[in-house]
SEKOL-781085 format. One line per field, with one value per residue (C-alpha): residue number from 1; residue in three letters; x, y, z. Coordinates in steps of 0.25 Angstrom, whole numbers, always signed. Example, Ala and Ser with C-alpha at 12.3 -4.5 7.8 and 13.67 -1.06 7.14 Angstrom:
BEGIN
num	[1,2]
residu	[ALA,SER]
u	[+49,+55]
v	[-18,-4]
w	[+31,+29]
REM end
This chain:
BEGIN
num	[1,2,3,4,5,6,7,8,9,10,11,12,13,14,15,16,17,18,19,20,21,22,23,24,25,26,27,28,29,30,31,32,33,34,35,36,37,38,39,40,41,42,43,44,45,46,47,48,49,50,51,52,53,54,55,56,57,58,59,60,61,62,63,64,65,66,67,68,69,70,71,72,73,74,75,76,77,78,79,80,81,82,83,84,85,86,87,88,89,90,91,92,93,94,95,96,97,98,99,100,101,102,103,104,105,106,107,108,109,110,111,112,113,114,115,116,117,118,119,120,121,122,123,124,125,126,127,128,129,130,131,132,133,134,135,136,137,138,139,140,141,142,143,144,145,146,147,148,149,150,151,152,153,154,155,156,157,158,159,160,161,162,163,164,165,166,167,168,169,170,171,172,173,174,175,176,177,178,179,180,181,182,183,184,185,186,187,188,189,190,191,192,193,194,195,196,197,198,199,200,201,202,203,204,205,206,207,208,209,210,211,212,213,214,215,216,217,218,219,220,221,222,223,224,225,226,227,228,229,230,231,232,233,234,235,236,237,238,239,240,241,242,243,244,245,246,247,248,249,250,251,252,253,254,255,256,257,258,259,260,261,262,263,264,265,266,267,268,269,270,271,272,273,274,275,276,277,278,279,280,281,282,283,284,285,286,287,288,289,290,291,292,293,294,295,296,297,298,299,300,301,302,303,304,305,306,307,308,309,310,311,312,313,314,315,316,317,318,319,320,321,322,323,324,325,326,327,328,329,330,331,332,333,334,335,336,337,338,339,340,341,342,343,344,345,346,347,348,349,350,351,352,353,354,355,356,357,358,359,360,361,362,363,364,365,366,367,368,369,370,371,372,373,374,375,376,377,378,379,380,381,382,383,384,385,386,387,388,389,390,391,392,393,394,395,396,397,398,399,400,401,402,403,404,405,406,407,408,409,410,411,412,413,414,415,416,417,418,419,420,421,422,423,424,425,426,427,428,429,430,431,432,433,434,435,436,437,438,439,440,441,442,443]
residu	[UNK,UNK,UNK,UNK,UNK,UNK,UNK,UNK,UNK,UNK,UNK,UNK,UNK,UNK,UNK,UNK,UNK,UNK,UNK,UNK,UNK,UNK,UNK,UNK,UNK,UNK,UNK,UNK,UNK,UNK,UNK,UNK,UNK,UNK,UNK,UNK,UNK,UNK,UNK,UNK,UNK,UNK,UNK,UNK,UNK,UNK,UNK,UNK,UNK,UNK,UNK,UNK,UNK,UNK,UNK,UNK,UNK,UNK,UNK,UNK,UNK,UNK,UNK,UNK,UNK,UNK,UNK,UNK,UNK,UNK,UNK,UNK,UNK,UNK,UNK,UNK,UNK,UNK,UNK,UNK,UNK,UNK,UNK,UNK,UNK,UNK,UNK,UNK,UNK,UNK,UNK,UNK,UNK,UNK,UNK,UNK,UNK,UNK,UNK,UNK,UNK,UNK,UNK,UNK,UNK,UNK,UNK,UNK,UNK,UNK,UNK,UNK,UNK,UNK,UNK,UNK,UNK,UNK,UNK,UNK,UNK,UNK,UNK,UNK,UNK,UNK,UNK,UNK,UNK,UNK,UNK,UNK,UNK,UNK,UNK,UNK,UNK,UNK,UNK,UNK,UNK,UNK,UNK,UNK,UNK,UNK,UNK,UNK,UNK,UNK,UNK,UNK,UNK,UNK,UNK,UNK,UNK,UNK,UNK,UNK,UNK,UNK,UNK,UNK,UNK,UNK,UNK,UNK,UNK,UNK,UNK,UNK,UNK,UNK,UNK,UNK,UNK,UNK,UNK,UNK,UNK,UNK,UNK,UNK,UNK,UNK,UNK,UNK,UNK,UNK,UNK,UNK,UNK,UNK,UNK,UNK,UNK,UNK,UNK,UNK,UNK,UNK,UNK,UNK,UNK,UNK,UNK,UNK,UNK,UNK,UNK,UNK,UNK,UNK,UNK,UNK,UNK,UNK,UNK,UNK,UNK,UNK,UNK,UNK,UNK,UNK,UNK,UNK,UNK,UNK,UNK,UNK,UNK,UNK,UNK,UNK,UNK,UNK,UNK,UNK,UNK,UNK,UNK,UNK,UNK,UNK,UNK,UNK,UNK,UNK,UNK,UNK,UNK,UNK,UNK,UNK,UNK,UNK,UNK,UNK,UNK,UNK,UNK,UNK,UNK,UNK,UNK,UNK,UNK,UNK,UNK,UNK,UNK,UNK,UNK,UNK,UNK,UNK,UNK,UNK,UNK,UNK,UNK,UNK,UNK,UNK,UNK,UNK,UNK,UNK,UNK,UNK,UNK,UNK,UNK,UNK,UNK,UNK,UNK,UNK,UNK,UNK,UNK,UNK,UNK,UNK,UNK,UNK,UNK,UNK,UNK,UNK,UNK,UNK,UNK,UNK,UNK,UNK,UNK,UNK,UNK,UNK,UNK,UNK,UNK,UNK,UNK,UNK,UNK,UNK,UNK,UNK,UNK,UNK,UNK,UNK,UNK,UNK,UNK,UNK,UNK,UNK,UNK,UNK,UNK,UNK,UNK,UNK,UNK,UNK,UNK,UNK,UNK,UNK,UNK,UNK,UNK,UNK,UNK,UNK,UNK,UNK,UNK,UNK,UNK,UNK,UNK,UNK,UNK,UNK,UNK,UNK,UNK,UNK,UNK,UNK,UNK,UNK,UNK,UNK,UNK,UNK,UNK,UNK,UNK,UNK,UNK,UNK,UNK,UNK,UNK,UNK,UNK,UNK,UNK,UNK,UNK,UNK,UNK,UNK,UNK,UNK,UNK,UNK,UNK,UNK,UNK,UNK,UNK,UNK,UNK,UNK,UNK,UNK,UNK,UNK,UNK,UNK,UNK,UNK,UNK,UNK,UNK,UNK,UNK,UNK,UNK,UNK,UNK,UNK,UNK,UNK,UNK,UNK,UNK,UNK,UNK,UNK,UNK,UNK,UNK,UNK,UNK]
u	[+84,+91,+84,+75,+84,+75,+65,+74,+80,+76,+64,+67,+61,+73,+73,+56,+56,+69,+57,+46,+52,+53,+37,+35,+41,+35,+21,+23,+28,+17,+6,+14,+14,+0,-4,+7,-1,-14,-8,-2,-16,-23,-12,-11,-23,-34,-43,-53,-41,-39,-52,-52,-41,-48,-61,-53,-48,-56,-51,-38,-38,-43,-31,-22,-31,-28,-15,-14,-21,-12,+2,+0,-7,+2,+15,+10,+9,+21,+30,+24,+28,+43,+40,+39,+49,+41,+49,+48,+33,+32,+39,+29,+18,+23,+24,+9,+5,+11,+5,-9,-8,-4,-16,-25,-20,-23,-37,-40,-33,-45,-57,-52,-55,-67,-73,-67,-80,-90,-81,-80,-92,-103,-95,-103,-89,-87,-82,-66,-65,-72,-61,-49,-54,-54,-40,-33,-37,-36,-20,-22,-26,-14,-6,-13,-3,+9,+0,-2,+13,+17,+10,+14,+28,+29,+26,+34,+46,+45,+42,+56,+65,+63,+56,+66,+62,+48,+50,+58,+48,+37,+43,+50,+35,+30,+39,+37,+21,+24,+31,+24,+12,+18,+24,+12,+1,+7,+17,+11,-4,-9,-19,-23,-19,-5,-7,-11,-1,+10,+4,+4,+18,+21,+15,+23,+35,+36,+29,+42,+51,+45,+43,+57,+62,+52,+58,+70,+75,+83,+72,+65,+52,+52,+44,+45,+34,+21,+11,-2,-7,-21,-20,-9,-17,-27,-17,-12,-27,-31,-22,-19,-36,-35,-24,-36,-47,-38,-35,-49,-59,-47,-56,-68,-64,-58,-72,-79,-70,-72,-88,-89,-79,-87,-101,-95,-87,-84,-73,-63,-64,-62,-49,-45,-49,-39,-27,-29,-29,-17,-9,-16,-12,+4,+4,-2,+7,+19,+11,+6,+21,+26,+16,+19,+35,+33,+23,+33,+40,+27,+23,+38,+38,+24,+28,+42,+32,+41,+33,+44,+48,+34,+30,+41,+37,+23,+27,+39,+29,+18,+28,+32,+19,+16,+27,+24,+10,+15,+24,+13,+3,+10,+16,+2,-4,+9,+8,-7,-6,+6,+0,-14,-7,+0,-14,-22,-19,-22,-33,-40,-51,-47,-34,-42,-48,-37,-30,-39,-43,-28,-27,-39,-34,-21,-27,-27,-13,-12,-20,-17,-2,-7,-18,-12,+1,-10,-16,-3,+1,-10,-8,+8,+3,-8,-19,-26,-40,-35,-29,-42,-50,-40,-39,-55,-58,-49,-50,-64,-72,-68,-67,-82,-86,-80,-83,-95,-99,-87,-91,-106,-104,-90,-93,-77,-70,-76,-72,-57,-60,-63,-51,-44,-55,-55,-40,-41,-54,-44,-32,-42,-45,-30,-27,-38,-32,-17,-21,-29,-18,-6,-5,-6,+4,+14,+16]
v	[+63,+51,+41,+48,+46,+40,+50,+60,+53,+55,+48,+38,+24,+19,+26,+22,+9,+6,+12,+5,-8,-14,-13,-18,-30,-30,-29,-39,-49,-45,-49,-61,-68,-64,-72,-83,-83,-86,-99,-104,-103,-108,-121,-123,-121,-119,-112,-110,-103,-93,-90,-87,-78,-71,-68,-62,-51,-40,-39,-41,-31,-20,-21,-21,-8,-1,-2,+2,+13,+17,+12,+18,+30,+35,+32,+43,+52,+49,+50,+62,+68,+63,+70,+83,+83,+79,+65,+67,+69,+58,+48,+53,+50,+38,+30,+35,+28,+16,+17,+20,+7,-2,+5,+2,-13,-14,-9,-18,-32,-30,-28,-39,-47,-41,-44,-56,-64,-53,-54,-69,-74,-65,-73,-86,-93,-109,-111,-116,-102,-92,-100,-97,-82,-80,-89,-80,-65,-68,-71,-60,-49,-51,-46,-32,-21,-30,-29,-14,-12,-18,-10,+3,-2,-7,+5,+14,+4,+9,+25,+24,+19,+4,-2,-15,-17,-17,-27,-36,-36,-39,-49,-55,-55,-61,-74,-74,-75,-86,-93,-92,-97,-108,-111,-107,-112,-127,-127,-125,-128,-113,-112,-100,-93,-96,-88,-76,-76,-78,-68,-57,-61,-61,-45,-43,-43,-30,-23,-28,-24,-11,-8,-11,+0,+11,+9,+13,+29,+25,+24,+35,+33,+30,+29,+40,+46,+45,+60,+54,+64,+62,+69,+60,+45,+53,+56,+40,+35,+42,+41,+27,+25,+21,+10,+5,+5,-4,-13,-15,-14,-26,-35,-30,-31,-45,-50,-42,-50,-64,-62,-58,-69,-79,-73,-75,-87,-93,-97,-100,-86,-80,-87,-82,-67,-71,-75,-63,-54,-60,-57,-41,-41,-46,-37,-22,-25,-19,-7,-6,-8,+2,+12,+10,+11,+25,+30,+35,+43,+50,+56,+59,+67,+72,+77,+82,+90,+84,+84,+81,+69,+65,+67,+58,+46,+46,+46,+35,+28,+28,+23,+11,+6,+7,-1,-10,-12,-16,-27,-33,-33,-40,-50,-54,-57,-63,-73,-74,-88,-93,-83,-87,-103,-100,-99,-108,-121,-119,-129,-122,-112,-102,-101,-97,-87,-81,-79,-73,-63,-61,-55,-48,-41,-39,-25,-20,-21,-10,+0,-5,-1,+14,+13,+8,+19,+30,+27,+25,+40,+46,+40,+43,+59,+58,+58,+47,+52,+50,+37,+31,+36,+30,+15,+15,+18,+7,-5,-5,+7,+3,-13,-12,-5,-16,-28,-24,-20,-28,-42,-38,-36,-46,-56,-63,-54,-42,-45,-48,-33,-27,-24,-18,-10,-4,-1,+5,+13,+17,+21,+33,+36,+37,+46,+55,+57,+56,+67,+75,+74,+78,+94,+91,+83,+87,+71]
w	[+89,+86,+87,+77,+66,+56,+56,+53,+41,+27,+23,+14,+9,+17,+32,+30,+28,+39,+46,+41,+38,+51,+54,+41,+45,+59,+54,+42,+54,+62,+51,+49,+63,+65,+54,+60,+73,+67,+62,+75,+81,+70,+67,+83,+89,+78,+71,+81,+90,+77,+76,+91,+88,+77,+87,+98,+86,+88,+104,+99,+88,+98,+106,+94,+88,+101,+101,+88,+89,+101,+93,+80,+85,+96,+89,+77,+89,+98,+85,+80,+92,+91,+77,+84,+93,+107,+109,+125,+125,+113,+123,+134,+125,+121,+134,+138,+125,+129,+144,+134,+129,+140,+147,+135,+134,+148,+145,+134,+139,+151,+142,+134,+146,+150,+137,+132,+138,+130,+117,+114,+121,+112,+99,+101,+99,+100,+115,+108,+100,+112,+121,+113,+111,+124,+126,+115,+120,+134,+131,+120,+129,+139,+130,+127,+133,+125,+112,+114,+116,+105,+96,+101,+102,+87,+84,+93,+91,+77,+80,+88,+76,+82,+71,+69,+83,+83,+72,+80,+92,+82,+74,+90,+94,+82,+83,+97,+94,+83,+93,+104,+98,+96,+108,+118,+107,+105,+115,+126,+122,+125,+113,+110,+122,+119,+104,+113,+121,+111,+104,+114,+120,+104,+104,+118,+112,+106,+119,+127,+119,+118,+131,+133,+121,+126,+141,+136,+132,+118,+109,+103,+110,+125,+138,+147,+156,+150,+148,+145,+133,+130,+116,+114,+117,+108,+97,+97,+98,+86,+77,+79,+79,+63,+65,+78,+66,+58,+69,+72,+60,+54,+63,+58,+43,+45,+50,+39,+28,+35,+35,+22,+17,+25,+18,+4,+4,+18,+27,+15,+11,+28,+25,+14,+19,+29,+21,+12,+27,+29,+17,+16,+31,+28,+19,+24,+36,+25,+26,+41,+44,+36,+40,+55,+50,+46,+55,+65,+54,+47,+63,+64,+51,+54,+68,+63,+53,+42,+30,+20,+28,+30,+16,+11,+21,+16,+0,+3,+12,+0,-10,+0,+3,-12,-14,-4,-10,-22,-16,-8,-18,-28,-18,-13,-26,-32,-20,-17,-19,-9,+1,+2,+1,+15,+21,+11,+2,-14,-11,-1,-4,+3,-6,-19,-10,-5,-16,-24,-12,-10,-25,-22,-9,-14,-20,-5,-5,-13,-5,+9,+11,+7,+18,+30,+27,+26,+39,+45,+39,+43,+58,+59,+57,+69,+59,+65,+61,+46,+48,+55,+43,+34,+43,+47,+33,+27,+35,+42,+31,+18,+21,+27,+14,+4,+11,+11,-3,-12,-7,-11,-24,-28,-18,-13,-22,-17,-2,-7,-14,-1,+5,-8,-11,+4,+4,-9,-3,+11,+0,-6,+7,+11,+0,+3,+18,+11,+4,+13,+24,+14,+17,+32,+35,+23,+18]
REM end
């Protein structure tokens, strides 16, 4: 038992957030070299090379939901089971998981292929942009089994006390991303193939370095000989099915804002949706980073059947994200203007746009930290059936429901209303299933 120290220490603001912090970090450097990446290509290549990159999205965001789905899913039942003292079988299950996903990015790197020509010819694309779709996922899909690794290493890295490590293979990777895109995009004149790649030997990073820890027998989680458990694979899918909704109905949403931004004022205003996505992204990645830094501990406790322990996490954790709320909220409306001034000059339409919508969206940042935590909770304690309800409702649900009836009757300010309102509409629901769940699970 000792190298499960931490979660048998007191719960304290403290031992949480050594826990917590580092993925706070990785996922706030995370958000930030994506959006890093987006200006290589754009500055280097241009614009029709970004928009390439957009349209191949929805493949892209499917293998990242999957993977997701499998990381955060499986991880709430490997540890729950370390929580109850099977760590042999836990190990067992462990490394069948990871075969799963190798087999699963397998899988989808050959139907990315088989239906690249389908996907991009039926868009009635320009010959220069259905070119470098093609260019970019071909790269892209290469990589698929290292992209599925390193989700479900992140998070395992974290479940066995080697959080600090996952941040410095996602911040390792991140520069080598930067780097690379770089030196393969102007260096040697790869174009957008070189982006892929730079991107996916960027993601690698962490699946090397995990493979390598997992090989060995000191960490807490190891490989050992697989036992395919059906019930098991089950267990993972459906409680990591609420973190795939999200992943893929973010697409959906992203498309709906751009219509209906394009309806009421036109390109100016799909660019200053996207400047306000950036800054509500930078910022929820405090509270997707926290949740997935106590995750481990809340299916530790749950399995332990530690309801004291358990019950004090979720308060502290509540008081935390409330904190952290607070924070962000005032710094984003305090420094709307430099913000939106790093995307868009004072004299540019857009900015007026921006900031105006930015001070409107800061509302969200009230609710959003209390969301994601909640669906997080609810799939630390293998309740994945609550936590889809909670993330289908939030994201894809509730934003349907506002952007189609705020814009209708308040015009701009109603689609810069739209994501507030739904995240104050997903934070009555959570309380609902907060309360509803209580008694069960002792929190």
């Amino acid at each position: 038992m000792e190298n499960q120290n931490v979660y048998l220490k007191p719960v304290t603001v403290r031992n949480i957030l050594k826990f917590a912090v580092p993925t706070i970090a990785m996922t706030l450097f995370m958000s930030f070299y994506t959006m890093v990446d987006g200006l290589f290509v754009s500055n280097l290549i241009g614009t029709n090379a970004l928009s390439a990159i957009n349209l191949t999205a929805p493949v892209i965001q499917f293998v990242t939901a999957v993977s997701t789905m499998l990381a955060t899913g499986g991880s709430a039942v490997i540890m729950k089971k370390m929580g109850e003292g099977k760590s042999e079988e836990a190990k067992e299950d462990f490394t069948a998981l990871i075969l799963v996903n190798v087999l699963a990015g397998a899988v989808m790197c050959v139907l990315g292929y088989g239906t690249m020509e389908h996907i991009f010819g039926g868009m009635k694309l320009s010959a220069d942009v259905e070119g470098y779709c093609r260019d970019y996922l071909s790269c892209y899909l290469l990589f698929t089994i290292p992209i599925l690794l390193m989700n479900n290493f992140t998070l395992y890295m974290i479940a066995s006390e080697k959080a600090a490590l996952s941040l410095v293979c996602s911040v390792t990777g991140g520069l080598v991303n930067m780097v690379l895109d770089y030196v393969l995009i102007a260096g040697f004149h790869m174009g957008i193939s070189g982006a892929a790649v730079a991107t996916g030997l960027g993601y690698s990073v962490t699946a090397v370095v995990g493979l390598a820890v997992f090989g060995g027998k000191k960490s807490l989680l190891h490989f050992k000989k697989p036992v395919f458990r059906l019930d098991v694979l089950a267990n993972a899918a459906g409680n990591g099915c609420s973190e795939m909704a999200t992943a893929l109905v973010t697409g959906i949403i992203t498309m709906m804002f751009n219509w209906t931004m394009l309806y009421y004022v036109g390109e100016d205003g799909v660019a200053a949706v996207t400047i306000i996505m950036y800054v509500l992204m930078f910022a929820s990645s405090l509270y997707t980073g926290y949740s997935y830094g106590v995750a481990p501990m809340l299916s530790f406790y749950h399995g332990e059947r530690n309801a004291e322990k358990l019950k004090r996490l979720v308060r502290i954790s509540l008081k935390v994200i409330g904190f952290i709320s607070v924070i962000t909220a005032a710094a984003s409306l305090g420094l709307t203007r430099p913000l939106v001034s790093v995307f868009a000059r004072p004299d540019n339409p857009v900015y007026a746009l921006a900031v105006r919508g930015n001070r409107v969206c800061t509302m969200a940042l009230f609710f959003i930290g209390f969301n994601i935590f909640a669906s997080g909770m609810f799939t630390a304690l293998s309740n994945g059936i609550a936590s889809a309800v909670l993330a289908f409702s939030r994201s894809f649900v509730f934003m349907l429901i506002t952007m189609l009836v705020l814009p209708a009757f308040f015009g701009v300010n109603g689609i810069w209303l739209a994501t507030p309102a739904a995240e104050l509409m997903a934070l009555g629901l959570a309380g609902v299933m907060f309360l509803r769940y209580r008694r069960k699970y002792g929190y």
